[in-house]
C-alpha positions, 0 to 999 in steps of 0.5 A, a space after each residue: 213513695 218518697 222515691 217515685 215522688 223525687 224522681 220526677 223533680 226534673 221532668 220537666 228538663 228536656 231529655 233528663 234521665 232517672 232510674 228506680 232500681 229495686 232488687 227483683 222485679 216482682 218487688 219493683 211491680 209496687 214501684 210501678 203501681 204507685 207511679 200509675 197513681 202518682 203520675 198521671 194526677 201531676 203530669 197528664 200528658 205523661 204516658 207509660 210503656 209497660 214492655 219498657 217499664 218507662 215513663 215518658 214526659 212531654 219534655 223528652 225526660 224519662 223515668 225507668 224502673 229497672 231491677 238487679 238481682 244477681 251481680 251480673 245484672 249490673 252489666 245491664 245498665 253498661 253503658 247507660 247514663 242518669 242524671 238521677 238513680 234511686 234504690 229502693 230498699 238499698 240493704 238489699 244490693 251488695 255494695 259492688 252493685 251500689 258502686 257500680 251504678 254510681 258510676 252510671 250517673 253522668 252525662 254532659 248536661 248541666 243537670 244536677 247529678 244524685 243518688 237517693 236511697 230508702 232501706 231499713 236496717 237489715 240485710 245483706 248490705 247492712 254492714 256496708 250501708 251502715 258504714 257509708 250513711 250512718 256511720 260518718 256522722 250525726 243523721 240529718 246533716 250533710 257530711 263531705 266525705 272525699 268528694 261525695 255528700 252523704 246525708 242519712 235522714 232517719 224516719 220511724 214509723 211513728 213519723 208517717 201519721 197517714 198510715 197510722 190513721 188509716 191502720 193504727 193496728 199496724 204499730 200492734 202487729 209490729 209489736 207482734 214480731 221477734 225482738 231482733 225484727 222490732 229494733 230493725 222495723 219498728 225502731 229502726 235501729 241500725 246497731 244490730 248484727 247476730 251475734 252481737 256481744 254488746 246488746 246493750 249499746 244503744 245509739 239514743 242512749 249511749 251517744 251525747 252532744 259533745 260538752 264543755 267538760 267542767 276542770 274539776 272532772 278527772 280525766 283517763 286515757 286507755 289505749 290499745 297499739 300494734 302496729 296495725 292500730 294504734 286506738 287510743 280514748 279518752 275520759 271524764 268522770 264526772 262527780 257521780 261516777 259516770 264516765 264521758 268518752 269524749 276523744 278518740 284515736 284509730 289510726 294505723 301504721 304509726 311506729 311507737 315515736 309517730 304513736 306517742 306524737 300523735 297522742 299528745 297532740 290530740 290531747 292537746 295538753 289535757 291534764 290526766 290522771 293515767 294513761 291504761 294500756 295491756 302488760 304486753 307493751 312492757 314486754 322487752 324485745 330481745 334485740 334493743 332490750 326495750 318495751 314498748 312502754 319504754 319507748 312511750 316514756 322516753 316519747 313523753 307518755 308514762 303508761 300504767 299497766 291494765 287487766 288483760 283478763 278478756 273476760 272480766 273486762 268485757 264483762 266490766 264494759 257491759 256494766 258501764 254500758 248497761 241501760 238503767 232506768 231512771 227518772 228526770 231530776 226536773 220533770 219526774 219522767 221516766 228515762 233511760 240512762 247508762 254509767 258510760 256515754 260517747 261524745 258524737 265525735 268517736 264515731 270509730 268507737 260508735 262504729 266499732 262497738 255494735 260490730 264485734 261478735 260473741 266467741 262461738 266457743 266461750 260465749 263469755 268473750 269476744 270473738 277475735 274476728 272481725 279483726 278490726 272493730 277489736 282494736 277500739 274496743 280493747 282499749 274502752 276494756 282497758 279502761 271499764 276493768 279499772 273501775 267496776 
């Protein structure tokens, strides 16, 4: 509804041009049927065309639903221009599609030039979406990235009060379905992959507010480094054991000296009690006779040694992350809570988390592939091992 709506918000602009995409046409005939009721309430002198699948405006403005089911589709909007396009169920397309249709708004016009975009978690596209809009910050903001304006406006069910009113049923035939479609439908959670190791993580419980970190707290540093990551966290405990995330590094291609420069800038002068990372980095190279560890030191960094047991450290990560029931020290209500919490600002570590995946042949494990979510995250192992 919201996207058929938005579509018309520039009609009235002489020659103006927007496009409602859904993946198959049998899907964008629901489009289709709400512009026929939609449309004609607010502008009666707009006709449609159903062999073009067009609106036509007394501005000379159109409106045009188009689908894009296979990857050569998009060849069919070649040499098209918008000034507007909207994907309706946007997990739908592969991330080539999306791009390339961006490239289709354009025009010169004054005109303001956008894409929006409704989906729910899921599908094909899951990962590259939740990489683009959610992952780059806090929902409901406006986030620069590159030369593009991202916002993610998150909306459950519970939000659309006209549709539980008129069916209040809906919420129970919700509850109805496997617990993997109620966190993607009914919750609307986007941390959700199969296969996922760490069901525990939940965005609504697990990441915090960045805060003023009171003095007496004791604060950690873990980290993990090659030369294709350095990932690097860092820690406060507070008086009752709890542990706050509330700096990261994830950067590749820095050498040991650009590594250990890199850390104590951000740490910015922090007081910390260790920094955690594996026994391989006190491995010796047989050309220089030097550590990795070695080089940290003579850098400034004293590192301190770490289980490197995979499997009782993912395990141990799992329990700082488990959700536990409580109640509200001020009102008496129930809460959920877990031992380790993430600061806003670690989005790598909130992105990464949710992402790697139960090994196939020891499900007690991580798998090693995806590669890259591993890297932040054997980092957070090294710290939770310390302190089970």
């Amino acid at each position: 509804d919201a996207l058929v709506i938005e579509a018309t918000r520039q009609v009235h602009i002489p020659h103006y041009k927007a496009l409602i995409l859904r993946k198959t046409f049998p899907q964008l005939t629901e489009l289709i049927e709400k512009s026929l009721r939609y449309y004609p309430q607010a502008f009666p002198n707009a006709r449609y065309n159903a062999s073009e699948h067009t609106w036509y405006f007394p501005s000379g403005a159109k409106i045009v639903f188009g689908s894009m089911q296979h990857s050569k589709d998009k060849l069919n909007y070649q040499g098209k221009a918008y000034d507007f396009i909207a994907f309706d169920e946007l997990t739908h397309f592969p991330e080539t599609m999306y791009i390339y249709l961006l490239s289709r708004i354009r025009g010169a016009n004054s005109y303001p030039k956008m894409a929006k975009s409704s989906t729910n978690p899921g599908g094909v596209g899951h990962s590259w979406v939740k990489e683009r809009f959610i992952d780059v910050g806090e929902p409901n903001v406006m986030h620069q990235v590159g030369e593009t304006k991202r916002i993610f406006i998150p909306s459950k069910v519970q939000d659309n009060k006209f549709l539980l009113a008129s069916d209040p049923d809906y919420l129970k035939r919700l509850k109805n379905l496997s617990e993997k479609d109620q966190k993607i439908l009914l919750h609307g959670e986007w941390d959700i992959y199969d296969g996922q190791y760490f069901s525990e993580f939940k965005r609504e419980i697990h990441v915090v507010e960045p805060m003023k970190i009171p003095s007496h707290w004791k604060k950690y540093i873990s980290m993990d480094y090659g030369l294709d990551m350095l990932a690097v966290l860092w820690y406060a405990r507070d008086t009752e054991g709890n542990a706050y995330v509330y700096k990261e590094i994830h950067e590749p291609n820095l050498i040991i000296s650009e590594a250990a420069k890199k850390i104590k800038q951000i740490n910015n002068g922090d007081k910390y009690e260790y920094i955690y990372a594996p026994r391989d980095l006190w491995n010796r190279r047989q050309e220089t006779g030097k550590s990795v560890a070695d080089i940290f030191y003579e850098n400034g960094l004293q590192l301190t040694k770490t289980s490197v047991e995979r499997v009782d450290g993912w395990l141990a990560t799992k329990e700082w992350l488990k959700v536990i029931d409580t109640r509200d020290l001020e009102t008496g209500e129930p809460v959920k809570t877990s031992r380790l919490k993430i600061f806003r600002n670690c989005n790598n570590l909130i992105k990464n988390l949710p992402q790697v995946q139960i090994d196939e042949k020891n499900p007690n494990d991580v798998a090693t592939e995806p590669h890259e979510p591993t890297h932040i995250c054997d980092a957070l192992r090294y710290f939770c091992v310390n302190f089970t």
